[in-house]
C-alpha positions in Angstrom: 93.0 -65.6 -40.5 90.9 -65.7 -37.4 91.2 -69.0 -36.3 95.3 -69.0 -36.8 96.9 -68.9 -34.0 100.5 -67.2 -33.8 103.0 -70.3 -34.9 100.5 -70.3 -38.0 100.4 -66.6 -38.7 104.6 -66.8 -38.1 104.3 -68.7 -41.9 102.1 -66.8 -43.2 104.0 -63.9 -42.5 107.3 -65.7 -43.8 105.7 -66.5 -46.9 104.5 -63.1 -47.7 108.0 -62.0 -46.7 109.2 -64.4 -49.6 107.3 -62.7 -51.7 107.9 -59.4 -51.0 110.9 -58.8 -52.7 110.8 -58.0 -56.2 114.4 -60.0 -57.5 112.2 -63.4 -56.1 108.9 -62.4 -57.6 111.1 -61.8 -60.8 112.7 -65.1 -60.3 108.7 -66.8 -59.8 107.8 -65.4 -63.1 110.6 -67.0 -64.9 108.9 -70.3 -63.8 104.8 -70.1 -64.6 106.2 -71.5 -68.0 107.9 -74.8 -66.6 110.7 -75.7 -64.8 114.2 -73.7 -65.6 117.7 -74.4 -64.1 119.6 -72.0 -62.2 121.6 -70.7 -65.8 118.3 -70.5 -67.4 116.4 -68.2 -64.7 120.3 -66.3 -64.4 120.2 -65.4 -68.4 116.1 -64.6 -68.6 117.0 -62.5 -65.7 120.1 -61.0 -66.3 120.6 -61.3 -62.6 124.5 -62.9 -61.4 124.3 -67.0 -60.8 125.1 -66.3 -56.7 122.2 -64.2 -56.6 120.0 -66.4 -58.3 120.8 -69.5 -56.1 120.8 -67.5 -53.0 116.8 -66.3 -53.5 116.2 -69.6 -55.1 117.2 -71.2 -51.9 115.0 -69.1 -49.7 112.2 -69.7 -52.0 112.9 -73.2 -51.9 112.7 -72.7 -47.8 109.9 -71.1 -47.8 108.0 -74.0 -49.5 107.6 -71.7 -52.7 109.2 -73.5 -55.0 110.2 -77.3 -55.5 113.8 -78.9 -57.1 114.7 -81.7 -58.1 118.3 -82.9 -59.4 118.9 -83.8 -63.5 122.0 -84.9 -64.1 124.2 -82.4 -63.1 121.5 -79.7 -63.3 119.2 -78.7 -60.6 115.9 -77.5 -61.8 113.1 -75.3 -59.9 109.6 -75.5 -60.1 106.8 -73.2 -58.8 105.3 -75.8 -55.5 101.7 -74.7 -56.3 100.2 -72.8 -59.2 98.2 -70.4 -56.1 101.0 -68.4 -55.4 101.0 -67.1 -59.4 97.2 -67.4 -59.0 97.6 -64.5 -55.2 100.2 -62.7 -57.4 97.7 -61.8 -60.4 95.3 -61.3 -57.9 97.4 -58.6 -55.7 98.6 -57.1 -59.4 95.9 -56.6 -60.0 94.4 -55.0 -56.9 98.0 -53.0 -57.2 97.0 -51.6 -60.5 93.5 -50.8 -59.4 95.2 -48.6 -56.2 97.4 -47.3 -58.6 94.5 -46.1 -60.8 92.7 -44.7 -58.0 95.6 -42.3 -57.1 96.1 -41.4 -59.9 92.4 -40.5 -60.6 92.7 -38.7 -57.2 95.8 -36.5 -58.5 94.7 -36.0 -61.4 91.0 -34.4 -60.1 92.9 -32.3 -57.1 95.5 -30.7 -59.8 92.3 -29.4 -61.6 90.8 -28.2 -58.5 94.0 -26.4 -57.5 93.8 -24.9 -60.8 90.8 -23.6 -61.1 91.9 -21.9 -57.6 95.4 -20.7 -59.0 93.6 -18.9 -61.7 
């Protein structure tokens, strides 16, 4: 990230914006099995069909995902198998954060306690 200068770290910064909300990362998941149309990723979901198309598009902008037209159907595919390959990564990381705070509650509740007593 050093050498980026700031029209570089502008994208990176969109793209992590992509992916921070959790309706799109739900969306991405629907996808690390194939390709799904809008009605497919809406009923695996259960999210409405507006709502769907509308993060679909901005994960489409964001250079996330790819489509490409079938007929009448427009299917999505994840761009790049990284992004589910940085997602496990960071849920990983997340559980492991997760883990330590609770590890660290956990040990301060006995210490307060042993002073309660």
């Amino acid at each position: 990230m050093q050498a980026l200068d700031e029209s570089a770290l502008t994208h990176v910064a969109a793209y992590f914006r992509a992916l921070s909300e959790p309706t799109r990362l739900r969306i991405l998941n629907t996808l690390r099995n194939g390709e799904k149309n809008v009605g497919q990723i809406t009923e695996l979901t259960s999210l409405g069909q507006a709502n769907v198309s509308k993060h679909l598009a901005l994960l489409f902008e964001s250079g996330l995902v790819t489509r490409s037209a079938q007929g009448t159907a427009v299917f999505y595919a994840i761009a790049d198998q990284a992004t589910f390959d940085l997602c496990d990564m960071v849920c990983g990381n997340v559980a492991r954060i997760v883990e330590r705070q609770f590890s660290n509650t956990n040990s301060l509740r006995k210490q307060l306690g042993k002073l309660s007593r």
